[in-house]
N, C-alpha and C positions, 0 to 999 in steps of 0.2 A: 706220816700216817694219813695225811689227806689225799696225797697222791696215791695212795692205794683205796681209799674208800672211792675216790673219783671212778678210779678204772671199773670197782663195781654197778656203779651207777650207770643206769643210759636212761636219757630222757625222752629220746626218739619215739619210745611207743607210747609215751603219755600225750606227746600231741596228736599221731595219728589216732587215739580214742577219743581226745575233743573234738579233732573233725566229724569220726562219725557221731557223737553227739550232737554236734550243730547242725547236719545232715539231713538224721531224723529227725529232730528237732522243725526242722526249713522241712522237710517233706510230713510234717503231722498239719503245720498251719496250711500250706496248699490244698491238702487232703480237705481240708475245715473249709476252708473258704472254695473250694472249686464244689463241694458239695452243698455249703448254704445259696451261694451263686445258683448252680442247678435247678433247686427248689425251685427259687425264686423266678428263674426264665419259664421254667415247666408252669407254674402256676399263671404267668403270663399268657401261654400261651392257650392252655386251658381255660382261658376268661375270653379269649378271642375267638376259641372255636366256638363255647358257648354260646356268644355273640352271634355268632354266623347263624347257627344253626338256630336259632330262636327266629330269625329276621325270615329263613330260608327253609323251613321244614322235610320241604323234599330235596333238597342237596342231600341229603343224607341215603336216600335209595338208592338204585342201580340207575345207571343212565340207557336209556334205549340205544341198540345199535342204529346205525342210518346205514341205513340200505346202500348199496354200491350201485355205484352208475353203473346199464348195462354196456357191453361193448359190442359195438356191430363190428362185421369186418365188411373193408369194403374193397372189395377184387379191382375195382378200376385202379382205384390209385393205392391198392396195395400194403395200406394201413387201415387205422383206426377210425371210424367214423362217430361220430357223437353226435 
């Protein structure tokens, strides 16, 4: 009688459902801790820019362009002259 209830039996899919249970399980705490982490760098780095820009007021505007040097040319020797 046992050897016929055995053959009904397979265990095999009961472990591959634990595995995805410890899985998800392993990818909810990541999810948790790479998002409190997150926070935590972002809020950092929001306390540094603030920093800056209090110190630096016009960091914050556009920067003027600088002008380019003009370029002569110069026939004798065939290049650039400055």
């Amino acid at each position: 009688m046992s050897n016929l209830f055995r053959r009904f039996v397979n265990d095999s899919g009961v472990t591959a459902v634990e595995y995805g249970l410890v899985a998800g399980l392993i990818a909810v705490v990541i999810i948790g801790a790479v998002t409190s982490l997150g926070t935590k760098v972002q809020s950092k780095f929001q306390s540094v820019a603030d920093a800056l820009t209090s110190r630096h007021p016009q960091a914050n505007g556009p920067r003027p362009r600088a002008s380019r040097p003009k370029l002569v040319h110069c026939a004798r020797r065939g290049g650039v002259d400055s």
